[in-house]
C-alpha positions in Angstrom: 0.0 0.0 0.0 3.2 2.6 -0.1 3.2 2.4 4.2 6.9 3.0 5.1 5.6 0.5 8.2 3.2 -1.6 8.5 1.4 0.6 11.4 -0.9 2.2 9.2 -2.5 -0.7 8.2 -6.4 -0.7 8.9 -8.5 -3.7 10.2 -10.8 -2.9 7.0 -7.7 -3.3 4.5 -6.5 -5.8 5.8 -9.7 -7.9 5.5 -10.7 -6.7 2.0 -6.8 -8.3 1.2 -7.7 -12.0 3.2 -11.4 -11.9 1.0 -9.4 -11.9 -1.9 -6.8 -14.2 -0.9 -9.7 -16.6 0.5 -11.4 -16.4 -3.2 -8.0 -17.0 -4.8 -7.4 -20.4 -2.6 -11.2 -21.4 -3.3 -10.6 -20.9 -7.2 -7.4 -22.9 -6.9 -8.8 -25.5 -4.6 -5.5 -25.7 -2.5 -7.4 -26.4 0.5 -4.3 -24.0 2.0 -5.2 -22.4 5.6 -5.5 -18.5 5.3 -4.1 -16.7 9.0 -5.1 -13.2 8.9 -2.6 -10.9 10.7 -4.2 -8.8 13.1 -2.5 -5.0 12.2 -1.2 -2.7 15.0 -4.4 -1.2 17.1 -6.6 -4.3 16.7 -5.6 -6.8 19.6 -3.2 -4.2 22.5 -6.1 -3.5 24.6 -6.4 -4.2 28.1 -9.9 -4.8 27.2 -9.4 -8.4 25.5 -12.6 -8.5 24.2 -11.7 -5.7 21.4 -9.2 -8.2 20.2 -11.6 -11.2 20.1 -14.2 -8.9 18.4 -11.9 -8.4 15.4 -10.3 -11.6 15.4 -14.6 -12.9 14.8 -14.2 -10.5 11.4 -11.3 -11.8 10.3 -13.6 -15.4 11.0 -16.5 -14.2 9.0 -15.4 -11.4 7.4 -12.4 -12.8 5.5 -12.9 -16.5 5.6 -9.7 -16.9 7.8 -9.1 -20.2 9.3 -6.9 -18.3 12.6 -5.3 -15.5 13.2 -1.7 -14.1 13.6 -1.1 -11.4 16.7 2.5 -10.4 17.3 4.9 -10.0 21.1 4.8 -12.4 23.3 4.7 -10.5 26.5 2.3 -11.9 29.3 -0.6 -9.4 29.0 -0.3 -10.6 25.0 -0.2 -14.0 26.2 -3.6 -13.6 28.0 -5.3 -11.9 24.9 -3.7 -15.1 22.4 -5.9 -17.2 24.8 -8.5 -14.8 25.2 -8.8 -15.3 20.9 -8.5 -19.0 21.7 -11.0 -19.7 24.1 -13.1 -17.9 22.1 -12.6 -20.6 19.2 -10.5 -18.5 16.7 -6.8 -20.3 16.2 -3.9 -18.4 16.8 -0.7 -17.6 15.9 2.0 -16.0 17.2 5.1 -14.0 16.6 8.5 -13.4 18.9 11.3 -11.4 17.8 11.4 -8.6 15.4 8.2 -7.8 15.4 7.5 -5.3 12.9 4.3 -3.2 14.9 6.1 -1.9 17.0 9.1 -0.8 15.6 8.3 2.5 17.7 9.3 0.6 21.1 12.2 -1.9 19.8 13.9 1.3 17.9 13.3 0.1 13.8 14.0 -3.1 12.4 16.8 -4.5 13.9 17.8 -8.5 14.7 16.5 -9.7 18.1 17.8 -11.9 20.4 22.0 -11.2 20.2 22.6 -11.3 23.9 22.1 -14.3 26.2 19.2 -12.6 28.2 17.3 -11.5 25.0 17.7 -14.8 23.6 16.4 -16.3 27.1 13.3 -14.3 26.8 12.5 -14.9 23.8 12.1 -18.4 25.0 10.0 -17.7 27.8 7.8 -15.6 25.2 7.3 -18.5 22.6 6.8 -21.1 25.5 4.5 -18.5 26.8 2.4 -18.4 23.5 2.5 -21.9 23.3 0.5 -22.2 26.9 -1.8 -20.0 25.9 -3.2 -22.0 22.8 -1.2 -20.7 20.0 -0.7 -23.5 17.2 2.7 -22.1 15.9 4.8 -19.2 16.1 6.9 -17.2 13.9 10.4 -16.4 14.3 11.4 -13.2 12.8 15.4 -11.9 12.7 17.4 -14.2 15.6 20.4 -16.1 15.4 20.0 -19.4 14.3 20.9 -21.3 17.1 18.3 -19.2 19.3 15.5 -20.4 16.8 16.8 -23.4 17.3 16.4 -24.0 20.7 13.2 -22.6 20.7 12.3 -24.9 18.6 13.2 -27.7 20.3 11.4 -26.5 23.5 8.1 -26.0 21.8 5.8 -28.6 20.4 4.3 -26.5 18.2 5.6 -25.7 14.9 7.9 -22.4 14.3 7.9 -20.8 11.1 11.4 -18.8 10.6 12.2 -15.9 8.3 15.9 -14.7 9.1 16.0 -17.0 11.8 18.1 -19.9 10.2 17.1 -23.3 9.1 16.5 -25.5 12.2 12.8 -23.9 12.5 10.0 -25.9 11.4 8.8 -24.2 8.4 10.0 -21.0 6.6 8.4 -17.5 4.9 9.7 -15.1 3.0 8.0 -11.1 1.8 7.3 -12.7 -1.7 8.0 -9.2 -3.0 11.6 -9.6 -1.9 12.0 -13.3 -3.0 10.8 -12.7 -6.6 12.5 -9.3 -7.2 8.9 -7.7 -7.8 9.8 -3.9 -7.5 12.5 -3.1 -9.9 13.3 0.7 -8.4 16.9 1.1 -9.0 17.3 1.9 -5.1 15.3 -1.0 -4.2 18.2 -3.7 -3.5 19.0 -1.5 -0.2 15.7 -2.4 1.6 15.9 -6.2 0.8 16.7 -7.6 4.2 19.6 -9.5 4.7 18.0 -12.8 5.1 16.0 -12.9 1.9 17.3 -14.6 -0.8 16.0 -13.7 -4.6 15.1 -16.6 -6.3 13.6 -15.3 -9.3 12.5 -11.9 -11.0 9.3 -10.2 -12.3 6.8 -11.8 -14.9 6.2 -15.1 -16.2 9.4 -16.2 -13.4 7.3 -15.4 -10.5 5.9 -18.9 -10.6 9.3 -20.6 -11.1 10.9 -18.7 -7.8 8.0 -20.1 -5.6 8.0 -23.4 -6.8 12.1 -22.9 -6.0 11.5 -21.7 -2.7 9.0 -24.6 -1.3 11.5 -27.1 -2.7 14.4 -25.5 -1.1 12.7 -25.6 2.6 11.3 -29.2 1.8 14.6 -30.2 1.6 16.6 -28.0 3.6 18.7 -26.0 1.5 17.1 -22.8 2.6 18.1 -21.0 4.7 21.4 -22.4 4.9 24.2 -20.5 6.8 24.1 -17.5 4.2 20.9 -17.0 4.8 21.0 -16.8 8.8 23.4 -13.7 9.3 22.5 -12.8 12.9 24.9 -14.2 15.1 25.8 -14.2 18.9 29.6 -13.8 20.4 31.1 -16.9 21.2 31.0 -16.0 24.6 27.0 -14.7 24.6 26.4 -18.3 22.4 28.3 -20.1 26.2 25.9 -17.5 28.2 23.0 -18.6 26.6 24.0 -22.4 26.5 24.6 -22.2 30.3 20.8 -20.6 30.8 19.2 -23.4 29.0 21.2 -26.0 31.2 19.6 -24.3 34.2 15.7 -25.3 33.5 16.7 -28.1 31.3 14.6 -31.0 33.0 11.8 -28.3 33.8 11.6 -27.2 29.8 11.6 -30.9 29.0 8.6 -31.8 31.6 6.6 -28.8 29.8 7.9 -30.7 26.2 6.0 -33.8 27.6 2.9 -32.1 29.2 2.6 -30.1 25.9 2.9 -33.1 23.6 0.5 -35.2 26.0 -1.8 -32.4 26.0 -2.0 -31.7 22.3 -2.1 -35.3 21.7 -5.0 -36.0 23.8 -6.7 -33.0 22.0 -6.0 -34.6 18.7 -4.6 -32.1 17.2 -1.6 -33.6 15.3 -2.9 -34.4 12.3 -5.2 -31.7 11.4 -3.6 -28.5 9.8 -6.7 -26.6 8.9 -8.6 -25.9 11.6 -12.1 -24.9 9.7 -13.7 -27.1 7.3 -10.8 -29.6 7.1 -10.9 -32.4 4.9 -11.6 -35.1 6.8 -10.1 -37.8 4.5 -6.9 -36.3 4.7 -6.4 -35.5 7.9 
């Protein structure tokens, strides 16, 4: 839409762009799950109930099968289960987390030092307690994604936040080399790799990109350029040694829990096929 950030964003746009996405996967007959990200201003309040209210549009508005909210602090927490309880799926997001660029100081890596890295964890374990099916891991060093990773039992989905997460997404604008302003290649984050250009390509580089995370290639160490000091990496090594068995009984209660629910082999929440689930 031309925002410099994605603050401006309104509720009512960003519906109007999940109804046509919705009609797009119908028309293909994907049978893909559509998560509609809630923008800046919809889901903050101490009031919960705002946030539920416009996670219901995004429902029957938009045709969205969940929806994504981003931080992972504990009142955000309460509102993820808020959504939840109220039978709308979420997802959430730790990290860089592009809505409020105002409070973290602009888009910058998260996660460098020991502590950061630590609470990260504690937010994504955090999300995961409060209902979230998967969380997205924007701008940390690999092996912080990594070991968030293996605490959760929900799937991650990475993007600048190496290849040891569960899934990966990229701005498909950047990956495909849509906008071809000749000062353009400065704002292509670091992480993104351009796997095709405009026009009759554009179907080439994604069918590129979903191979490459099938089978692991992406994102590779060139792709993952957010790194700790070797001694912040023996910081934050030593921090995950301290709650070790603790982190492992939540592993098992998680797994047990989500098990029991019957949740492992249904993907689409709403109006999944029940043959192949």
């Amino acid at each position: 839409l031309g925002h410099e950030t994605t603050q401006n964003v309104s509720i009512e746009s960003m519906i109007h762009h999940c109804q046509s996405v919705k009609r797009g996967l119908e028309f293909a007959g994907s049978g893909s799950m559509l998560v509609g990200d809630m923008p800046f201003g919809t889901y903050e309040f101490e009031d919960s109930d705002v946030a539920l209210r416009n996670a219901y549009r995004f429902v029957k508005e938009a045709g969205c099968d969940a929806v994504k909210l981003e931080g992972g602090s504990v009142s955000r927490a309460e509102t993820a289960q808020k959504i939840v309880d109220g039978g709308v799926a979420v997802m959430g997001h730790v990290g860089l987390t592009p809505q409020a660029i105002s409070v973290i100081g602009g888009f910058r890596a998260q996660g460098r030092t020991a502590v950061r890295a630590r609470q990260l964890l504690d937010e994504a374990m955090r999300l995961q307690d409060a209902g979230c099916f998967s969380v997205v891991l924007e701008c940390v060093p690999a092996n912080v994604a990594a070991a968030i990773t293996e605490t959760l039992e929900i799937p991650t989905i990475g993007i600048g936040a190496g290849g040891s997460t569960s899934g990966q997404v990229l701005v498909f604008h950047d990956m495909l080399g849509m906008l071809s302003h000749p000062h353009h290649e400065q704002f292509v984050p670091k992480f993104c790799k351009k796997y095709a250009d405009v026009g009759h390509a554009i179907q080439e580089g994604l069918s590129r990109f979903k191979a490459e995370v099938e089978s692991g290639v992406f994102p590779g160490e060139e792709y993952s350029p957010y790194v700790m000091s070797e001694g912040e990496k023996e910081a934050f090594d030593a921090l995950l040694k301290k709650d070790a068995t603790e982190r492992e009984r939540m592993h098992s209660l998680a797994a047990e829990k989500l098990s029991q629910a019957d949740e492992y082999e249904t993907l689409k929440l709403y109006g999944a096929d029940e043959k192949k689930t």
